[in-house]
C-alpha positions as CSV (number, residue, x, y, z in Angstrom):
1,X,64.6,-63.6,96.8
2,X,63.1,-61.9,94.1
3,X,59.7,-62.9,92.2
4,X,59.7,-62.8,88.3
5,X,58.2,-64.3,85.3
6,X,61.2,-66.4,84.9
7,X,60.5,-68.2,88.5
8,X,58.8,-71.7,88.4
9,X,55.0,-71.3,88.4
10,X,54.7,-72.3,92.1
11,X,55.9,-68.9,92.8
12,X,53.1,-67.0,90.9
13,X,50.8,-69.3,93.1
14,X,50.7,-72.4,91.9
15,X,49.8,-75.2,93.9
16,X,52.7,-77.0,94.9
17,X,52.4,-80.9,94.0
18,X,54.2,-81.5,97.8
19,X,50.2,-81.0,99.0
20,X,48.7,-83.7,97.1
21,X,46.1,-81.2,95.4
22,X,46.2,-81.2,91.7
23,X,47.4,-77.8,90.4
24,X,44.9,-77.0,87.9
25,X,42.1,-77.9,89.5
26,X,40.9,-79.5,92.6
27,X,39.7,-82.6,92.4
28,X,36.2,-84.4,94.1
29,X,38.8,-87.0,95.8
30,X,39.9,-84.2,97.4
31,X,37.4,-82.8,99.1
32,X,37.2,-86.5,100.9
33,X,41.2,-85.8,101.5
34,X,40.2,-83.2,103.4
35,X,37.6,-84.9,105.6
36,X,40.0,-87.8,106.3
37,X,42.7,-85.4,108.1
38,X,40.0,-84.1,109.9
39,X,39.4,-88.1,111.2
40,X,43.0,-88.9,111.5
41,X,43.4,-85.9,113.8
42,X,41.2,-87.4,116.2
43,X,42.6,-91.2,115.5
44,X,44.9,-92.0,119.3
45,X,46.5,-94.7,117.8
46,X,47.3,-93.5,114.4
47,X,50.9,-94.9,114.2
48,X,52.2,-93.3,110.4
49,X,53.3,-89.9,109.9
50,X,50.3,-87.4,107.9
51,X,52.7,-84.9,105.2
52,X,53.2,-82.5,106.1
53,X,51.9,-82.3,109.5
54,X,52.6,-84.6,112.3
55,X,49.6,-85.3,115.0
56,X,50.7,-86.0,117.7
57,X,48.1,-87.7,121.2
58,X,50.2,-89.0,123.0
59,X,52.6,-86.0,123.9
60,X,51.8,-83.4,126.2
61,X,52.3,-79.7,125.1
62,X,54.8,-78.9,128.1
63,X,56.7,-81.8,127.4
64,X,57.8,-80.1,124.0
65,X,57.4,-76.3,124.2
66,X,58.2,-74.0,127.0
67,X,55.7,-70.7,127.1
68,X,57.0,-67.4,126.8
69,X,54.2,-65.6,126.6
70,X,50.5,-64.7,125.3
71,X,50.2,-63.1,122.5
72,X,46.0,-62.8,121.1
73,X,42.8,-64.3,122.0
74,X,39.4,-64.0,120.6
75,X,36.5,-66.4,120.1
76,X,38.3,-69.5,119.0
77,X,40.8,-69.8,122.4
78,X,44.6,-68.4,123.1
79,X,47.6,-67.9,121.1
80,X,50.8,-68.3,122.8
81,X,54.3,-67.8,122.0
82,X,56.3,-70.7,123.0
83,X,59.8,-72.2,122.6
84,X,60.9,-75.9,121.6
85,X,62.2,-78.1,124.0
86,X,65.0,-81.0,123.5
87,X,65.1,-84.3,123.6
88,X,66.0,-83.9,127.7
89,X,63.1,-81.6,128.5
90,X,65.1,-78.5,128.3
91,X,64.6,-75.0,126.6
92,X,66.6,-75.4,123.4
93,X,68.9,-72.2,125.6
94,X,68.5,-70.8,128.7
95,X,65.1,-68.4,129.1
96,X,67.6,-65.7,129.5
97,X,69.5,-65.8,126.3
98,X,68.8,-64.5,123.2
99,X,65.3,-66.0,122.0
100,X,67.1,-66.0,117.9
101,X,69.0,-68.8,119.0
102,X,66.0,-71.3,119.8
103,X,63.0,-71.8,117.2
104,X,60.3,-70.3,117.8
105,X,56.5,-71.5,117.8
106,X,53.1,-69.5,118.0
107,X,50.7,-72.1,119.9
108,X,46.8,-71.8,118.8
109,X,44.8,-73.3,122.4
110,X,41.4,-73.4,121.0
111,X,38.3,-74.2,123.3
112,X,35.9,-76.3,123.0
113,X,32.0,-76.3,122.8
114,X,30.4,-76.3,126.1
115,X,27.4,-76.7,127.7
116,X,25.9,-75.4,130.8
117,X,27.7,-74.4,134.5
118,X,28.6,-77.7,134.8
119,X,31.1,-77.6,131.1
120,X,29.6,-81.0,129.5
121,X,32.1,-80.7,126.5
122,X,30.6,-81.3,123.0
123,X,33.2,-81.5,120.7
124,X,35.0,-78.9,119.1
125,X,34.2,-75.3,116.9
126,X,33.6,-75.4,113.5
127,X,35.7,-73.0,112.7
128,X,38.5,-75.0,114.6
129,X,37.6,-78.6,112.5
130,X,37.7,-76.5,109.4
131,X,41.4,-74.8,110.1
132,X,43.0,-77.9,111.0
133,X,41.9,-79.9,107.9
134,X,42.6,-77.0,105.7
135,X,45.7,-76.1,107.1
136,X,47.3,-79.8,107.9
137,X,46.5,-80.2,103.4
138,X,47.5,-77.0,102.3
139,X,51.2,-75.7,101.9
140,X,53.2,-72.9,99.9
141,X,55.3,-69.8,100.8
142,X,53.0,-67.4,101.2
143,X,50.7,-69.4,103.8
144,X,51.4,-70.0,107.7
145,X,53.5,-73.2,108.1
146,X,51.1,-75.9,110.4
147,X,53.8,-77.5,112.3
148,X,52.3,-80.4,113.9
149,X,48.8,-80.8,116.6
150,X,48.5,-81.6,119.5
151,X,45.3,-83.4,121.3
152,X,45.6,-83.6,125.2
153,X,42.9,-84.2,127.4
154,X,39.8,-82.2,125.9
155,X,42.1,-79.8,124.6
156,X,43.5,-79.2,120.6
157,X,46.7,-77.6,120.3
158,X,47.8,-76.5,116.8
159,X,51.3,-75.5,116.4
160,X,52.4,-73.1,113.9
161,X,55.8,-71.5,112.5
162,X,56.2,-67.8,115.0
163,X,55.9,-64.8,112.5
164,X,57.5,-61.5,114.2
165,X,55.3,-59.5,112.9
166,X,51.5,-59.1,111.3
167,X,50.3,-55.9,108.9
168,X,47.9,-54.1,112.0
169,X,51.3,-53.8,113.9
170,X,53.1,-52.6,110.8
171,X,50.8,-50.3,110.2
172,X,50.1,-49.1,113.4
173,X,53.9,-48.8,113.9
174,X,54.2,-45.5,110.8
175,X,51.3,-43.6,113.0
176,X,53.7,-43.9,116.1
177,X,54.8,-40.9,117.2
178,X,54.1,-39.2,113.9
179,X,52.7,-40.6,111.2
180,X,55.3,-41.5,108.2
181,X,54.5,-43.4,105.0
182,X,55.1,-47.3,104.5
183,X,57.5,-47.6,101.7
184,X,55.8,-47.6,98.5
185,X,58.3,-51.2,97.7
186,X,57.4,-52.7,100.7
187,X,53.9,-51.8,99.9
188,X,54.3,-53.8,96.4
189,X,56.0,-56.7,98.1
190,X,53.4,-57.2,101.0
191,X,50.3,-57.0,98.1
192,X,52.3,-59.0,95.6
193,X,53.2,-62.1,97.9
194,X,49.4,-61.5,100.0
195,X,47.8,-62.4,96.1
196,X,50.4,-65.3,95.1
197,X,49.2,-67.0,98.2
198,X,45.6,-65.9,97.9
199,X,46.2,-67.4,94.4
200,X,47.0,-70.9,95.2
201,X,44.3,-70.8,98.0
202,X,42.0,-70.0,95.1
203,X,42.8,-72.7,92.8
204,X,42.8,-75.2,95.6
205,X,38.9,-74.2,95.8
206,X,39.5,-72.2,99.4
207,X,37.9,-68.8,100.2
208,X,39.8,-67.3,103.5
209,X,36.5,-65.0,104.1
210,X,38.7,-62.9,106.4
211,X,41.5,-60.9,105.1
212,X,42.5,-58.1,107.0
213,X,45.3,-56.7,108.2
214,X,46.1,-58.9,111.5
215,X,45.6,-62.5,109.7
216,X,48.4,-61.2,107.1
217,X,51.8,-62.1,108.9
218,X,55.4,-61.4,108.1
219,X,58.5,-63.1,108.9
220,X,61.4,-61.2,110.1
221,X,63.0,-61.9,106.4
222,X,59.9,-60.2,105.2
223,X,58.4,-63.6,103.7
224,X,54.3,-62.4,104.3
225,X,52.2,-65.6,105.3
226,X,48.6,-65.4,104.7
227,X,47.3,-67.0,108.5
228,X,44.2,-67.4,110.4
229,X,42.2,-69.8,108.4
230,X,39.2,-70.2,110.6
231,X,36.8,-68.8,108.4
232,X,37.7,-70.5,105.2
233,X,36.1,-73.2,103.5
234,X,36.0,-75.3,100.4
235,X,33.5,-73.9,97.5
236,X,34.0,-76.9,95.1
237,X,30.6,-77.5,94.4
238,X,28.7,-76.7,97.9
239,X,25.7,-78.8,98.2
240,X,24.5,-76.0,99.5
241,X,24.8,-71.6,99.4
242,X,27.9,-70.8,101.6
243,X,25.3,-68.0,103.1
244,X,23.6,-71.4,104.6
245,X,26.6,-72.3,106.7
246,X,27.9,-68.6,107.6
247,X,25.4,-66.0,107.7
248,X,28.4,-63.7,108.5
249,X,31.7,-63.6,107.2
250,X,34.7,-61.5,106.9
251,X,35.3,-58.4,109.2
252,X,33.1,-55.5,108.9
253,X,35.6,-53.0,107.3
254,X,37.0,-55.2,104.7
255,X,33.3,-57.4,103.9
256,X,32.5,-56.5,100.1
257,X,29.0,-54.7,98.6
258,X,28.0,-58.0,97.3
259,X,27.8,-59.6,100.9
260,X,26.6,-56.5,102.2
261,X,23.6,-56.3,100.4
262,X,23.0,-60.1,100.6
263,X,24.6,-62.1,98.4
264,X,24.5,-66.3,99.3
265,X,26.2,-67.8,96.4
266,X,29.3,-65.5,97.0
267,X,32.9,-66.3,94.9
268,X,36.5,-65.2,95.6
269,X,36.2,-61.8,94.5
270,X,35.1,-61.2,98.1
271,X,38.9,-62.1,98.9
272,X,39.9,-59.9,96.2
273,X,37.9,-56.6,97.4
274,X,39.4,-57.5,101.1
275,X,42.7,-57.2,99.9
276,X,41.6,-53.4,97.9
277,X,40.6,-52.6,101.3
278,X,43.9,-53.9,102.9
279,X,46.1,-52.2,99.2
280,X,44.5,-49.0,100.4
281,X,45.0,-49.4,104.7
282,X,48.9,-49.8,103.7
283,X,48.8,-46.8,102.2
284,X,46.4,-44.5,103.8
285,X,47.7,-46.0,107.8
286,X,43.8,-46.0,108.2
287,X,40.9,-48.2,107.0
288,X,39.4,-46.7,103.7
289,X,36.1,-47.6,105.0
290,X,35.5,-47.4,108.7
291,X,32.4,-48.1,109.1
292,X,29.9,-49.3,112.3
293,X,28.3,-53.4,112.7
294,X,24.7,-53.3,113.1
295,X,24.8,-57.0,115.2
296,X,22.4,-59.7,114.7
297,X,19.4,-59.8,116.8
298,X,18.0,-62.2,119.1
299,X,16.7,-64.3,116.0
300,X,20.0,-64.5,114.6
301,X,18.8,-62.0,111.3
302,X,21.3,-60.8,109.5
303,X,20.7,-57.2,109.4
304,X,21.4,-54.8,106.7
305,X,24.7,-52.9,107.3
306,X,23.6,-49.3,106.4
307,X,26.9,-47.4,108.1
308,X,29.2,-49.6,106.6
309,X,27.3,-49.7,103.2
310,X,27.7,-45.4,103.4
311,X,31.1,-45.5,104.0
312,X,31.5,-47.5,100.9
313,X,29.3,-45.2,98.8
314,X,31.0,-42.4,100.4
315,X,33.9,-42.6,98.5
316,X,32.9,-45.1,95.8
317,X,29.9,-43.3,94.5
318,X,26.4,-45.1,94.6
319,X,26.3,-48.7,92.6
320,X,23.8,-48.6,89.6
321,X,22.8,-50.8,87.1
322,X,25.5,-49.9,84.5
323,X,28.4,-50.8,87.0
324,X,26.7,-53.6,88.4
325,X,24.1,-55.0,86.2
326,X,23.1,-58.2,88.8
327,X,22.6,-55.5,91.4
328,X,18.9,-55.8,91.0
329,X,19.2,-59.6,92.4
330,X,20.7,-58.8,96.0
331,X,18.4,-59.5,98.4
332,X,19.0,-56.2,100.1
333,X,18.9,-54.2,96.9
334,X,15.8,-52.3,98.4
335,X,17.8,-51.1,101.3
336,X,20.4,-49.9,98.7
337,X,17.5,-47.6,96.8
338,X,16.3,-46.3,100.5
339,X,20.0,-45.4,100.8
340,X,20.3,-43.8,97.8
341,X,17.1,-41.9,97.6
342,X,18.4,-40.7,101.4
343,X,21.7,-39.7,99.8
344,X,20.4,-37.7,96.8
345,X,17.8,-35.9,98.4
346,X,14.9,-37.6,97.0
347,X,16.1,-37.5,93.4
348,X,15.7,-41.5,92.9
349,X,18.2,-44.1,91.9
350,X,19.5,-42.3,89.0
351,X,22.3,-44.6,87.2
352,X,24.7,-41.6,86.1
353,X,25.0,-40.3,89.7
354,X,27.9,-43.1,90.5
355,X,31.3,-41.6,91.0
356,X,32.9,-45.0,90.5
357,X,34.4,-43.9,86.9
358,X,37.7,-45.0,86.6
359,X,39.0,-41.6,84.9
360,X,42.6,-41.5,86.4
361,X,43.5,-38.7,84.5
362,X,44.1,-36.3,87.3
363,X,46.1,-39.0,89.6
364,X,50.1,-38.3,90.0
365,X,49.4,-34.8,89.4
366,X,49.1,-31.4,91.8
367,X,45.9,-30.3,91.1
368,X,44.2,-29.0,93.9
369,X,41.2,-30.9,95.7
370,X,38.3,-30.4,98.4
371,X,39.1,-31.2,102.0
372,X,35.1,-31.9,102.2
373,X,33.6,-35.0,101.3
374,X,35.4,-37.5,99.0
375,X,34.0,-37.5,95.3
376,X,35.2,-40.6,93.9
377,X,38.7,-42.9,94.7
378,X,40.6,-40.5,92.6
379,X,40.7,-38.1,95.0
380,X,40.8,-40.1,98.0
381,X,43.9,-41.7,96.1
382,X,44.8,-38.0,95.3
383,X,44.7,-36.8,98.9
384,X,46.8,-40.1,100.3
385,X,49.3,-39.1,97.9
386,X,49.8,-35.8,99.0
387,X,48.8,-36.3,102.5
388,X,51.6,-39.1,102.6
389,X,54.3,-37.3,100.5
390,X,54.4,-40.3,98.0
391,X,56.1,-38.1,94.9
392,X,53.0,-37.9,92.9
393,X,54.5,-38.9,89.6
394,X,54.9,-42.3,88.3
395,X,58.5,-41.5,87.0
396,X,61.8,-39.5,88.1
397,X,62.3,-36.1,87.7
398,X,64.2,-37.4,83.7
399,X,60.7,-38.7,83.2
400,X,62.7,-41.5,81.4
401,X,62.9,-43.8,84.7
402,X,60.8,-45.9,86.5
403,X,60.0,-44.2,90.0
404,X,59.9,-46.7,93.0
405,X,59.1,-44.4,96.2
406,X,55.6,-43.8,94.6
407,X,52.5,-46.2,93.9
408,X,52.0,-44.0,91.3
409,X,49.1,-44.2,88.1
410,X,49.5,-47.9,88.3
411,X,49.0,-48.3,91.4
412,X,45.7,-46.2,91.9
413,X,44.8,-48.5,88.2
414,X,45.4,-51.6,90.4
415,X,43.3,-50.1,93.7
416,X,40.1,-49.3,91.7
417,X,40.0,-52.7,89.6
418,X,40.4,-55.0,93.2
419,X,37.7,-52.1,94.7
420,X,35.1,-52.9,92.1
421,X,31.0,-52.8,93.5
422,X,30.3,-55.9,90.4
423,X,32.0,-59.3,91.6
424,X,32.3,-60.4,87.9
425,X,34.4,-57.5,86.7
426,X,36.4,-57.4,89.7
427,X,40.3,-58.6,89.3
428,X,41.0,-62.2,90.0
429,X,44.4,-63.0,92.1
430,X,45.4,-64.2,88.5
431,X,44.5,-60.9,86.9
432,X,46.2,-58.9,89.6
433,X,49.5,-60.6,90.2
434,X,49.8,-59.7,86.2
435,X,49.2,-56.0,86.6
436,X,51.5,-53.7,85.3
437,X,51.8,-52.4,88.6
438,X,54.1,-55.3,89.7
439,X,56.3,-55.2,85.9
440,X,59.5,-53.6,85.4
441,X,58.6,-50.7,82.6
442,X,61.4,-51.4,80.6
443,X,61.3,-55.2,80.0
444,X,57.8,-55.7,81.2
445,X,58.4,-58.6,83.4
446,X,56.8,-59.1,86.9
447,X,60.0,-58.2,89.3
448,X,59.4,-58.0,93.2
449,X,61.3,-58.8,95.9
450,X,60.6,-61.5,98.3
451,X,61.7,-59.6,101.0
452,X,59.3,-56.4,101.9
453,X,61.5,-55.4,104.4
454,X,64.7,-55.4,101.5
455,X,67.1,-51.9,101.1
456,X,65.1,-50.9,104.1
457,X,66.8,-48.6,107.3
458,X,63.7,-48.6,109.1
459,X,63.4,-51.8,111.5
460,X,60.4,-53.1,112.8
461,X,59.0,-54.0,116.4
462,X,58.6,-57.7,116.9
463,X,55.0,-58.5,117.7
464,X,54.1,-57.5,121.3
465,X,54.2,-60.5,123.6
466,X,52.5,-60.6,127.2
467,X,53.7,-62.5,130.1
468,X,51.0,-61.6,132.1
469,X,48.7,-64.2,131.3
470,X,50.7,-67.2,129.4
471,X,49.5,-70.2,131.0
472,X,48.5,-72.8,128.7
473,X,47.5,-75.6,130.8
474,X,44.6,-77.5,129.7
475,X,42.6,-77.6,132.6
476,X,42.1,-74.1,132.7
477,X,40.6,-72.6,129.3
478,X,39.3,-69.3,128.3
479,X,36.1,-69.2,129.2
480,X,35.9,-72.3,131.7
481,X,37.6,-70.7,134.3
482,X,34.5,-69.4,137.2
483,X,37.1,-67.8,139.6
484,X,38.2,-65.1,137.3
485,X,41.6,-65.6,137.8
486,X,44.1,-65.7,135.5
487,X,45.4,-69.6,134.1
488,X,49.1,-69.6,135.5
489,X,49.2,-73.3,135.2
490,X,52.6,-73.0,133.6
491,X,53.5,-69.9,135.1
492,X,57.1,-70.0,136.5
493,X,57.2,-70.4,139.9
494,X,58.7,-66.8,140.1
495,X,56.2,-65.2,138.2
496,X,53.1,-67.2,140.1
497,X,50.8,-64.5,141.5
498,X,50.0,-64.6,144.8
């Protein structure tokens, strides 16, 4: 499959009328919409089928899937890999045989709030009330397929549509054992379908608030899916700032200037900078700005983050007034001035000292650079280049033709408008899925393939899968457990530790 201008809108991002959510706009009704999922989730003796996701109380997890293995956890619960049973209570094939032959299911175990040694339970995360109504309304290509939940006991179960592979291991698979370039295509592919399904999460009225590379998934026929949507939320008219709700969001490395230095009535563009940040990790095979968390204190204040903020600046250039003229509003704009003072030796906040000029005239071409401190993204964009062998022109050696194996001029043109310190002059997922660098030169018509993985040699590691510690059992969460031991509740008996 192939994306082009000719395609229906839905695959440009459109929202798909199957969802219920209007496709211009999205609608007060249904922000209620949302809310009532939330209810029906939690409704035993609902007895009609939600579209398009079943829930499902009175069925126990083991009586449908069979556990293969763990495969994540962090702060919400567990994810599990786990195979479909039949009608009989069987594996769909023998645990033996080939695991291509059965479907295939990534399980989401999330726990639930708690209180004190003797786990009074208080209901569940918000983070976990907010994926499932989100993701039980919302459906298109590019986002992970909710298959149906499951409440048993005090436990939610959300099932979801298994994805081989996510970006982290992608990347971290062309470092291993020496490093080698992602193909600049795939690159293209991966960024174009990441925006088309940022896109229709953006006219639905949903920020994600977390892109990074291991929330972007990809199917073994190189469909991405945009997953993990614990962190989003609606921002249809918020009665109140989004900074109110989440003093914190999206991870350190990929978090924009504007929510660095403060920003409470945030908009998508912090999506948009996320995926700059991710553009430029699937290129480089390293984050583009690595910086350190300074955590929150005792009293929960949110504190200025300084190391991250300098990595930013570091190859960016310092912000002024003339790139960002509501700079001057962010509540941590006097941090940014102690930073810069500390940066130019004392020289003040001077607004042609920024080194975020978008002069491109030196990208795609040989000239020699520093190997000190970066000076602007030119030559950061320069040095990947050259450091990756990407040829460093944007056509063949006729200078007639298109050249694919390289990002190129337009891609470095696309890079600095998604890394862009003002929110309001950074590209929308509108504005970048019409970027030249997607067109064919010659008719000028968006053409990418579906399928990153398309005319490549090079196959890919499925994701890493543990069977160490793939219980699933509800009476044994993460975090519950006192004895320390592992939950091998549905352990085969051969693999039970003794």
């Amino acid at each position: 499959m192939s994306f082009s201008t000719s395609d229906p809108p839905s695959a440009l991002g459109e929202p798909q009328s199957a969802t219920g959510l209007n496709r211009s706009a999205f609608p007060p009704t249904a922000a209620s919409s949302l809310k009532r999922s939330v209810q029906t989730a939690f409704d035993d003796s609902l007895d009609r089928k939600m579209a398009p996701t079943t829930y499902t109380s009175k069925v126990k997890v083991r009586e449908k899937y069979q556990i293969v293995g763990f495969i994540s956890s962090g702060t919400y619960g567990r994810v599990y890999k786990a195979v479909g049973k039949n009608k009989a209570g069987d594996a769909t094939s023998p645990i033996s045989a080939n695991s291509a032959a059965r479907e295939v299911f990534a399980i989401k175990k999330f726990k639930p709030d708690k209180e004190g040694e003797t786990i009074q339970y208080t209901g569940l995360s918000q983070s976990a009330i907010r994926e499932i109504s989100l993701c039980s309304e919302l459906t298109h290509p590019n986002l992970i397929h909710l298959v149906e939940i499951i409440l048993e006991d005090k436990c939610i179960f959300m099932v979801f549509e298994y994805c081989e592979h996510d970006l982290l291991q992608i990347i971290h698979h062309h470092t291993q054992p020496t490093r080698h370039p992602i193909p600049a295509p795939m690159i293209k592919s991966i960024l174009f379908q990441l925006l088309n399904g940022l896109l229709y999460l953006h006219r639905n009225w949903v920020l994600h608030r977390d892109l990074k590379p291991a929330n972007i998934m990809v199917t073994s026929n190189g469909a991405v899916r945009i997953g993990d949507l614990g962190l989003a939320r609606l921002f249809y008219k918020p009665l109140t700032s989004l900074f109110a709700g989440d003093k914190v969001v999206v991870t350190i490395w990929y978090r924009s200037p504007d929510l660095l230095l403060g920003s409470k009535h945030y908009t998508p563009a912090v999506d948009l900078w996320a995926v700059g940040c991710i553009f430029a990790e699937l290129l480089s095979l390293r984050p583009i700005f690595k910086g350190e968390e300074a955590k929150m204190d005792s009293k929960k204040t949110v504190p200025f983050q300084r190391n991250q903020m300098t990595k930013i600046i570091e190859v960016l250039g310092i912000p002024t007034k003339e790139d960002w003229p509501g700079i001057v509003e962010m509540p941590e704009y006097g941090q940014l001035q102690s930073l810069a003072y500390s940066r130019t030796g004392g020289s003040g906040y001077n607004s042609s000292s920024s080194h975020n000029h978008n002069h491109n005239h030196n990208i795609g071409h040989s000239h020699s650079h520093g190997r000190g401190a970066s000076t602007g993204l030119d030559t950061w964009y320069n040095n990947v280049l050259r450091s990756a062998n990407y040829p460093p022109s944007s056509t063949t050696s006729s200078g007639t033709e298109p050249n694919p194996d390289t990002p190129g001029l337009l891609g470095y043109d696309l890079l600095s408008k998604l890394l862009t310190y003002d929110p309001t002059r950074r590209l929308a997922a509108e504005q970048a899925l019409q970027h030249p660098y997607f067109q064919d030169p010659g008719s000028g018509k968006i053409s990418v393939s579906g399928n990153c993985f398309e005319g490549l040699e090079e196959s890919y590691p499925h994701r890493r899968v543990s069977s160490d510690d793939n219980g699933i059992g509800t009476g044994s969460l993460p975090g519950t457990k006192r004895s320390g031991l592992p939950d091998d509740s549905l352990v085969p008996c051969g693999k039970r530790r003794g």
